[in-house]
Every structure is written in structure tokens, then in C-alpha cells.
Backbone as ProteinMPNN parsed JSONL, in Angstrom:
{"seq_chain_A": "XXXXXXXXXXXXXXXXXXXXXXXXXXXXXXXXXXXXXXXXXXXXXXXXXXXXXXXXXXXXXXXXXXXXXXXXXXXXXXXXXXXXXXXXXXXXXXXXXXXXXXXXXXXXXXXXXXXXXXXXXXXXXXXXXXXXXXXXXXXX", "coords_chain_A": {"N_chain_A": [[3.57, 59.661, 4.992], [3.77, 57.889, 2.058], [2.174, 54.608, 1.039], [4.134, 52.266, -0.369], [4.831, 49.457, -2.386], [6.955, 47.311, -1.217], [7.909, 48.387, 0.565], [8.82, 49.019, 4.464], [7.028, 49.415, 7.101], [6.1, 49.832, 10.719], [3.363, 48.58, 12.991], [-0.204, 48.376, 13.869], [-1.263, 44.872, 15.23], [-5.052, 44.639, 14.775], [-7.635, 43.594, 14.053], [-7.94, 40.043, 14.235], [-8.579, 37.191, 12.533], [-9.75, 33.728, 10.597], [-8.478, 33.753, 8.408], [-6.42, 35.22, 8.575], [-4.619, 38.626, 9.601], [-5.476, 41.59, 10.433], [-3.931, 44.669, 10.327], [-3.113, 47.837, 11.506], [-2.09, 50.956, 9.872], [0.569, 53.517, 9.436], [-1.095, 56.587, 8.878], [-3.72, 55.932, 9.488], [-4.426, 53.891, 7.825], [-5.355, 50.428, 6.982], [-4.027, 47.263, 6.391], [-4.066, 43.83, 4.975], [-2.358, 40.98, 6.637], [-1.834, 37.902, 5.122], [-2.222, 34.68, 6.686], [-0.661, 33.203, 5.268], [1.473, 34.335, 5.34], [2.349, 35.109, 7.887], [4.68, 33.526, 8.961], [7.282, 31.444, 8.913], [7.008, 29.249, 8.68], [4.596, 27.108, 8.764], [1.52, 27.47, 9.783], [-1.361, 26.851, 11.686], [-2.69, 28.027, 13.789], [-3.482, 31.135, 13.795], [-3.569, 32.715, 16.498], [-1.653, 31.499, 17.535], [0.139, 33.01, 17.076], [0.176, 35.908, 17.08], [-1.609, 39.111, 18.608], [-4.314, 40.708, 19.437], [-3.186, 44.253, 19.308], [-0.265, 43.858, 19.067], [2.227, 44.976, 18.189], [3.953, 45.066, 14.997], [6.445, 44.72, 12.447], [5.661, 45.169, 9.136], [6.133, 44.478, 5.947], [5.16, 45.865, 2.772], [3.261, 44.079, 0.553], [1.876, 44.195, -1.913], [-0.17, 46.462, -3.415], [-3.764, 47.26, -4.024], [-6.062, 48.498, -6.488], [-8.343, 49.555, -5.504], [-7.761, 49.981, -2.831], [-6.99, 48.409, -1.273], [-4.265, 46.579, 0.78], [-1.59, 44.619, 0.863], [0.071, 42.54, 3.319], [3.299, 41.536, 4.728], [4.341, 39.877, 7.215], [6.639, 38.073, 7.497], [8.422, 38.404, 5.546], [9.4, 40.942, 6.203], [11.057, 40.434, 7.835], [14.659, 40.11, 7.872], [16.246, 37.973, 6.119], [18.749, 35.93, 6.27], [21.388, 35.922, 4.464], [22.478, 33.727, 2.135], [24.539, 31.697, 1.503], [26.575, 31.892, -1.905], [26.357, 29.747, -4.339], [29.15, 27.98, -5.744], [30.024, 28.745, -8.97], [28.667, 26.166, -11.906], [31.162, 23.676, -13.531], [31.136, 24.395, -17.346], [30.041, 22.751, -19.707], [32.062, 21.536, -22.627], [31.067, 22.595, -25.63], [30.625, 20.983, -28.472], [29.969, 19.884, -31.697], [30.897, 17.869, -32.824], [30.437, 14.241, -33.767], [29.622, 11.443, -31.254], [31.508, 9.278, -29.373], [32.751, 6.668, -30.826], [33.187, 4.357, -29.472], [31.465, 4.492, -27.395], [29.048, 4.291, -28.354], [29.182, 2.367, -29.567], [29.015, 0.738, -26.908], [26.651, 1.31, -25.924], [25.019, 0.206, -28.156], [25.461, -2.669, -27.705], [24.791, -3.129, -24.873], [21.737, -2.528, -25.416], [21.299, -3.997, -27.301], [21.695, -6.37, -25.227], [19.745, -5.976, -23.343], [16.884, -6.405, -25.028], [17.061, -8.551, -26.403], [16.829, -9.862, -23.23], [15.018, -8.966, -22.498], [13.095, -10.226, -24.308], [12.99, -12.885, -23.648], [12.046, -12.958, -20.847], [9.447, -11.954, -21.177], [8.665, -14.088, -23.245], [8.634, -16.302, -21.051], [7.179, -15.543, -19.456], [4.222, -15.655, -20.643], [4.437, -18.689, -21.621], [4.136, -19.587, -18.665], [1.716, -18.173, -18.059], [-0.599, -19.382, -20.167], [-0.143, -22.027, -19.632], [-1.822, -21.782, -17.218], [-4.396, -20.807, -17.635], [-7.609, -21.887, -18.297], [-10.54, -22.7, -18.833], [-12.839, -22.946, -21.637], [-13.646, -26.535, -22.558], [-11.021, -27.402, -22.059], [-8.366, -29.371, -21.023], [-8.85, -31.394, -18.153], [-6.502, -32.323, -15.775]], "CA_chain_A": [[4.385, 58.658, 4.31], [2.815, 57.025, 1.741], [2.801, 52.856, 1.247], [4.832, 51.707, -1.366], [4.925, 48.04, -2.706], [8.284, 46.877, -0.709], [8.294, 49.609, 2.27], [8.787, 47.926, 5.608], [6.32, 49.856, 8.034], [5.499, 49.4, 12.105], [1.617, 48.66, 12.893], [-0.533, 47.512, 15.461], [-3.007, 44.34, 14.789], [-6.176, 45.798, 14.995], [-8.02, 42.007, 14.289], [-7.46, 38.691, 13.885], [-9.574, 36.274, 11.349], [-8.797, 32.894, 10.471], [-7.417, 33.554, 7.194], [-4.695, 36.595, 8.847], [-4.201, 39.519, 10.559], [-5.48, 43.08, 10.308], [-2.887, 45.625, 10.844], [-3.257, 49.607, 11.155], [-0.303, 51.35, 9.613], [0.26, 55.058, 9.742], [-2.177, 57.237, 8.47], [-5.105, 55.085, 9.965], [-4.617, 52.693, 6.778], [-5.376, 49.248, 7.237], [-3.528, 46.227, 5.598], [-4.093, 42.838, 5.643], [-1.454, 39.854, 6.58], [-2.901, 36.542, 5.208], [-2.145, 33.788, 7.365], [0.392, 32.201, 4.842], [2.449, 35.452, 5.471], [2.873, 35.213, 9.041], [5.701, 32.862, 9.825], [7.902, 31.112, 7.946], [6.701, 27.639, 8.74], [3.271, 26.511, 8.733], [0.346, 28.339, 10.771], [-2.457, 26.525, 11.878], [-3.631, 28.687, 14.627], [-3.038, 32.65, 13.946], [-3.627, 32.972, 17.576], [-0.448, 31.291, 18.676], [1.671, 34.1, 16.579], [-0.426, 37.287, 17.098], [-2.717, 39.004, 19.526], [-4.474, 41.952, 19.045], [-2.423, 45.128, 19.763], [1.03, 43.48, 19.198], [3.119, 45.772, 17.467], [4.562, 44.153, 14.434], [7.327, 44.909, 11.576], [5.051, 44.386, 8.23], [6.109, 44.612, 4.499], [4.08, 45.938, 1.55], [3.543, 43.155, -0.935], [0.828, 44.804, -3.09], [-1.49, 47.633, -3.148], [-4.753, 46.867, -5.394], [-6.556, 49.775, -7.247], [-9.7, 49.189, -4.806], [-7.396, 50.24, -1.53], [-6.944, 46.603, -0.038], [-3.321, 46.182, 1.043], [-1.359, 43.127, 1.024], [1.461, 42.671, 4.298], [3.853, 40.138, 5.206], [5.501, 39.832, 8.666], [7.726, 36.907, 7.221], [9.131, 39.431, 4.273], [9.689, 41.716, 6.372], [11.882, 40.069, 8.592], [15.782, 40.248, 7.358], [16.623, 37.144, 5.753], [19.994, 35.653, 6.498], [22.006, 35.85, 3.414], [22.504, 32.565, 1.803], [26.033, 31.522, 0.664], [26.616, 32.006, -2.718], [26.917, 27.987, -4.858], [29.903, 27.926, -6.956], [29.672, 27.932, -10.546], [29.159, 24.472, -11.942], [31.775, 24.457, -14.958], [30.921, 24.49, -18.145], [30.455, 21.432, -20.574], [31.815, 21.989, -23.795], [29.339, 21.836, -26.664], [30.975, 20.676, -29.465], [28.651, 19.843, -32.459], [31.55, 16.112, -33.2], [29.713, 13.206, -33.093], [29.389, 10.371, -30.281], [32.843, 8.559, -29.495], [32.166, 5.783, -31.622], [33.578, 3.507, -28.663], [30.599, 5.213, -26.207], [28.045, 4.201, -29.11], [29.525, 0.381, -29.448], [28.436, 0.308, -25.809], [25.196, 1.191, -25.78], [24.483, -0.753, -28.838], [25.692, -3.681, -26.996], [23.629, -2.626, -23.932], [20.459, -2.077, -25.868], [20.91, -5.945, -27.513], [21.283, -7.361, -24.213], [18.192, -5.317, -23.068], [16.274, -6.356, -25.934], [17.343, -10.545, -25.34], [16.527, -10.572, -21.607], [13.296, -8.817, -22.304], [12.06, -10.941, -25.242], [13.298, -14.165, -22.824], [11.381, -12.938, -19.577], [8.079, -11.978, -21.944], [8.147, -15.503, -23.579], [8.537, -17.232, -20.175], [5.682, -14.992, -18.741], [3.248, -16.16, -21.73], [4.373, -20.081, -21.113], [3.296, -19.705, -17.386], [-0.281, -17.887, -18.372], [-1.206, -19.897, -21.131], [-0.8, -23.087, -18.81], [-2.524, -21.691, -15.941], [-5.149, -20.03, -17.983], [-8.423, -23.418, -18.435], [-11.085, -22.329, -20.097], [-13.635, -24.293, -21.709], [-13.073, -27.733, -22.931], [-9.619, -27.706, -21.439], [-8.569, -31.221, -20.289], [-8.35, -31.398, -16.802], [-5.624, -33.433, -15.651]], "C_chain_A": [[3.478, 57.807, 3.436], [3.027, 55.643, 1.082], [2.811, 52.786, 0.036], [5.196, 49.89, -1.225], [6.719, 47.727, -2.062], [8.758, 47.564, 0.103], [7.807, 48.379, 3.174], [7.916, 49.332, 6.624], [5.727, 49.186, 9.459], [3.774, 49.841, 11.484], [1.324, 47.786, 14.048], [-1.709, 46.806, 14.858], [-3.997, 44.535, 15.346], [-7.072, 44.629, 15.132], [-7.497, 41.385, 13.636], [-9.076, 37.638, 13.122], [-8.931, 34.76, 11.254], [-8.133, 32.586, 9.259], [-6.279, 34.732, 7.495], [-5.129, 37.619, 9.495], [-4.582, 41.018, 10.178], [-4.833, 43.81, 10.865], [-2.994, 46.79, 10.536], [-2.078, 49.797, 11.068], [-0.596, 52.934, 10.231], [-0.293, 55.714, 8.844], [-3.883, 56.785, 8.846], [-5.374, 54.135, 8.456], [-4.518, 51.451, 7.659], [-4.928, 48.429, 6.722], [-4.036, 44.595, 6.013], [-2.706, 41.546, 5.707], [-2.437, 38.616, 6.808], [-2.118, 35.407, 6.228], [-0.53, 32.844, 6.827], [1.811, 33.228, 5.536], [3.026, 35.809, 6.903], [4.158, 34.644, 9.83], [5.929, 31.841, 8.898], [7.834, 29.503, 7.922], [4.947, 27.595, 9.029], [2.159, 27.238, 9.836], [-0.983, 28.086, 10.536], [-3.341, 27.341, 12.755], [-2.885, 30.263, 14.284], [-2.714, 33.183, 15.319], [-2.093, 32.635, 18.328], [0.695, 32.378, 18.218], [1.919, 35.192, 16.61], [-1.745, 37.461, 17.945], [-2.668, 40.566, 18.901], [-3.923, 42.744, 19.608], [-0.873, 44.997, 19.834], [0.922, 44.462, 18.239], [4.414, 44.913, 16.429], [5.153, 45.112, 13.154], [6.681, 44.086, 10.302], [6.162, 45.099, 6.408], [5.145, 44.592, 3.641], [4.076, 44.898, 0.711], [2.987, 43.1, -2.238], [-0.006, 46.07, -2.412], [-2.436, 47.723, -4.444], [-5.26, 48.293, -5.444], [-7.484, 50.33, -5.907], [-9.072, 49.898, -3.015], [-6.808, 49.536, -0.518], [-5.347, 46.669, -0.439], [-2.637, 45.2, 1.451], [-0.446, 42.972, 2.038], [1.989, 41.436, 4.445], [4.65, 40.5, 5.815], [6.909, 38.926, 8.067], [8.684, 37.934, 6.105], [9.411, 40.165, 4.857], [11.352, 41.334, 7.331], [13.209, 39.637, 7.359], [15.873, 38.892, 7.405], [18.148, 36.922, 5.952], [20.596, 35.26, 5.076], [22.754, 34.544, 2.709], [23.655, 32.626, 1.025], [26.046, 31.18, -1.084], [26.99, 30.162, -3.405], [27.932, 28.64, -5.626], [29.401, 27.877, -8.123], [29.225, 26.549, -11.004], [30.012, 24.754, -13.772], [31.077, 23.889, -15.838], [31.304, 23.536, -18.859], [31.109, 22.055, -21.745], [30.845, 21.236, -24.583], [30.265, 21.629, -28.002], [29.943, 19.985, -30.535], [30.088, 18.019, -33.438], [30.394, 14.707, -32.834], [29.801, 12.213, -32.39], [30.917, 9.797, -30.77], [32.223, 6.934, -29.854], [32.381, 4.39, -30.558], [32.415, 3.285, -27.844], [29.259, 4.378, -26.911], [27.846, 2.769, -29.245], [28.788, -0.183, -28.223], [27.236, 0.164, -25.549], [24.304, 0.556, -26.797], [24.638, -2.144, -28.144], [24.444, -3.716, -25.873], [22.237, -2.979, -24.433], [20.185, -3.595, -26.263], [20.622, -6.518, -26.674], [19.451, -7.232, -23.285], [16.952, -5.809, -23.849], [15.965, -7.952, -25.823], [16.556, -10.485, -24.207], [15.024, -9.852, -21.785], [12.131, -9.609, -22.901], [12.377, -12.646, -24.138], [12.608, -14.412, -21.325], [9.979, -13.031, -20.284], [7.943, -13.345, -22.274], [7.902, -16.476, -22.242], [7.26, -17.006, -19.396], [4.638, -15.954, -19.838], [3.27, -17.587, -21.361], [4.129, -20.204, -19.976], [2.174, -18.962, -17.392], [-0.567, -18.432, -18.874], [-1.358, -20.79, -20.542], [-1.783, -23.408, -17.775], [-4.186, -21.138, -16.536], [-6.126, -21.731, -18.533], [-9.106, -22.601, -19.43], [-12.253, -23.696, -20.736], [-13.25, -25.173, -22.428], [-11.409, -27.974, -22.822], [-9.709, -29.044, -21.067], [-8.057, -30.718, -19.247], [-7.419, -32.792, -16.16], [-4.267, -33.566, -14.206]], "O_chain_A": [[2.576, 57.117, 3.911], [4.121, 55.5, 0.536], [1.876, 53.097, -0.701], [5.664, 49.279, -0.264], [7.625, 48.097, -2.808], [9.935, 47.484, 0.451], [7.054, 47.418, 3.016], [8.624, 50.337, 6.686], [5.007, 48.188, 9.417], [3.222, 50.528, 10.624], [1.937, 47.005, 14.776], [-2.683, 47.298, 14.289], [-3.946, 44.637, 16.572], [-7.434, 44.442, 16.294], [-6.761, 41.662, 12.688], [-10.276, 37.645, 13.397], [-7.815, 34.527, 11.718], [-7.45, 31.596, 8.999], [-5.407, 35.044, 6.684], [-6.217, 37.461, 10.049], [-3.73, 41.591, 9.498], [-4.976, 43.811, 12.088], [-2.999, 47.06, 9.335], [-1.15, 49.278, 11.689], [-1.429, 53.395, 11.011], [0.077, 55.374, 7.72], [-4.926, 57.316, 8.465], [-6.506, 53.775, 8.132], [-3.876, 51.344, 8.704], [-5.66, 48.52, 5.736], [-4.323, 44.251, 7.16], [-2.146, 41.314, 4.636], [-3.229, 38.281, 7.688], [-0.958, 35.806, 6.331], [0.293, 32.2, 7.477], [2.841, 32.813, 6.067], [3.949, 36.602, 7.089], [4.599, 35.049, 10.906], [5.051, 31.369, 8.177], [8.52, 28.742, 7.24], [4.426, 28.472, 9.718], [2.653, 27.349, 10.958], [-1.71, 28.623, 9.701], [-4.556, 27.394, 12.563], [-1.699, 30.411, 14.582], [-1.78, 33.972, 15.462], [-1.551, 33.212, 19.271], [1.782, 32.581, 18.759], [2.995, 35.754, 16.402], [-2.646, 36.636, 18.098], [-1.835, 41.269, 18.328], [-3.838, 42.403, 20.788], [-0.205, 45.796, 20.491], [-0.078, 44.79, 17.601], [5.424, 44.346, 16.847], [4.519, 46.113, 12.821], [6.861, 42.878, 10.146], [6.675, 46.202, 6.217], [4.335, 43.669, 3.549], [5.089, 44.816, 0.016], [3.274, 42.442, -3.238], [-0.301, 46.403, -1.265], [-2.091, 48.108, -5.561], [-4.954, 49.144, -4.609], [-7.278, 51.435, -5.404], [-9.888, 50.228, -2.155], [-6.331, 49.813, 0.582], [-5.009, 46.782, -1.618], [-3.006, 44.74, 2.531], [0.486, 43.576, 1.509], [1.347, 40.392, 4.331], [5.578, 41.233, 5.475], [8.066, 39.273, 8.302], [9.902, 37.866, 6.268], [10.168, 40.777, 4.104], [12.413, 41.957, 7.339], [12.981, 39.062, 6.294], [15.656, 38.356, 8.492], [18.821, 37.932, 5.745], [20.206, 34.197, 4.593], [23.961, 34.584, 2.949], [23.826, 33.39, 0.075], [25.477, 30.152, -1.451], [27.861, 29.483, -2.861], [27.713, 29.733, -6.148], [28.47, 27.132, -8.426], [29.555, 25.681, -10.196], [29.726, 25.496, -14.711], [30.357, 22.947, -15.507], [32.489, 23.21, -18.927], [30.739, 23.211, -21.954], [30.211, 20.183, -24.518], [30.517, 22.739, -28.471], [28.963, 19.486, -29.982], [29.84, 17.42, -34.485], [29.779, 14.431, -31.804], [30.408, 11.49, -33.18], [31.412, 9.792, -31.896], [31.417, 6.275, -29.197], [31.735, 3.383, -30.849], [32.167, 2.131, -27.494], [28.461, 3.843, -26.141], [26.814, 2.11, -29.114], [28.114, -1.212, -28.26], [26.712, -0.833, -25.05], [23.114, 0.335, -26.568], [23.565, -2.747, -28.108], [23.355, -4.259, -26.061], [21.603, -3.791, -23.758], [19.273, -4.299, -25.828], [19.62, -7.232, -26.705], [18.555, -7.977, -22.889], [15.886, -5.603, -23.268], [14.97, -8.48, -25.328], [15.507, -11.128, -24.234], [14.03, -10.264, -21.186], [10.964, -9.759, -22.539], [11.451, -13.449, -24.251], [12.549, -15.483, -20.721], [9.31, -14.044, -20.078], [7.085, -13.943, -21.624], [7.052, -17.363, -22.326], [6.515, -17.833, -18.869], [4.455, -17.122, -19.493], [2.256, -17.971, -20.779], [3.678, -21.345, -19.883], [1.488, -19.231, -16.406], [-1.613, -18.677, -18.274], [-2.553, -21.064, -20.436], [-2.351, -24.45, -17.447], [-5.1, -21.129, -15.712], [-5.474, -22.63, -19.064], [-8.665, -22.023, -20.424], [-12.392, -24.873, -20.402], [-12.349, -24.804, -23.181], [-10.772, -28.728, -23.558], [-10.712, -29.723, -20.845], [-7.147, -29.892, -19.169], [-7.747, -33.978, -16.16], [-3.529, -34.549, -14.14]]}, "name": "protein", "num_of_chains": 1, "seq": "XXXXXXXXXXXXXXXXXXXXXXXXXXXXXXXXXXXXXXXXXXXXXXXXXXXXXXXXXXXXXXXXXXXXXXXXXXXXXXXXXXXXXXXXXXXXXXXXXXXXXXXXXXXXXXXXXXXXXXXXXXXXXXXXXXXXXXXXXXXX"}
């Protein structure tokens, strides 16, 4: 049988490292499963997920020129089929311009924005400039 990029093949880990898992397939090929590939949540210790000689359900995820084989236990394992989202509908695109009502608003908006900012800035400046001495300031 020979390993194809997305064949699911049995194997027995052969060693353990702390970046993943060496696994013999059939034919006396070797693959490796990196560490990220082992379990579908986080894996600090390899040891707590695999021992040597477990018999594990791997997936191909590459095969480089060089011979080195890529596996993943987590890919291999049947994913539970995730409910489809609805559509979301469809805006229309009309190429009309801005409801001139919509535009009034945010001009409005943008003035008041424009006021309360130049009215907070000036009040900032009149409380630094007083607090700010300096030389020949009068002290008082």
C-alpha cells in the first residue's frame, strides 16, 4: 500500500521525542507526528497522550521528496460535522446616493463632535498653562 497525502493508516509508536511521536506504518516506513498534531487541545507533555507501542489511527499530511513523512492523530480522527450557518441575506448595492436625511445626521453629529472637542482641548490648555511655572513666573 503505498502512503498517500490524506490516507488514514494504523501504526505503532516506535519513539517518543519532545517535539512528537515516531510511528511505524506498513511497509516498515516511519512517519513522524509533531506534537502540535497529537490532540486537539494543547500538549505539554507527549507522554500523557502516547506510550511507546500504542497502536494509533494516523493521517498523511505530507510526504517530502527526502522520505520524511508528516502524521496527524488529531486529522485523523472523524470530525463531528458542524451545522451548516444560514446564509446572511444579501444587501442590495445600489450605486443612489446617501439618503440625504442619513447625511443631515451625520453632518450634525460631526459639528457637535467637532464643538465638544475644540471646548475640552481649550479647557485642557487653560489648566496646563496655569499649572505649568517656569522661570520668572510670579509665585503667588
Amino acid at each position: 500500500m503505498s502512503i498517500e497525502v490524506g490516507s488514514k493508516l494504523q501504526g505503532k509508536v516506535t519513539g517518543i521525542t519532545n517535539f512528537g511521536a515516531f510511528v511505524e506504518l506498513a511497509e516498515g516506513t516511519t512517519g513522524l507526528v509533531h506534537i502540535s498534531e497529537v490532540a486537539d487541545n494543547y500538549v505539554k507533555d507527549i507522554n500523557e497522550h502516547l506510550k511507546v507501542g500504542d497502536e494509533v489511527t494516523v493521517k498523511v499530511i505530507n510526504v517530502e521528496k527526502d522520505g520524511k513523512i508528516g502524521l496527524s492523530i488529531r486529522k485523523a480522527k472523524d470530525q463531528p460535522q458542524r451545522p451548516q450557518r444560514p446564509q446572511r441575506p444579501q444587501r442590495p448595492r445600489n450605486n443612489k446616493p446617501a439618503d440625504t436625511r442619513t447625511k443631515e445626521n451625520f453632518e450634525q453629529k460631526m459639528a457637535r463632535f467637532l464643538k465638544d472637542s475644540e471646548d475640552r482641548l481649550s479647557s485642557l490648555k487653560k489648566n496646563t498653562e496655569s499649572r505649568r511655572g517656569g522661570r520668572g513666573a510670579k509665585k503667588g
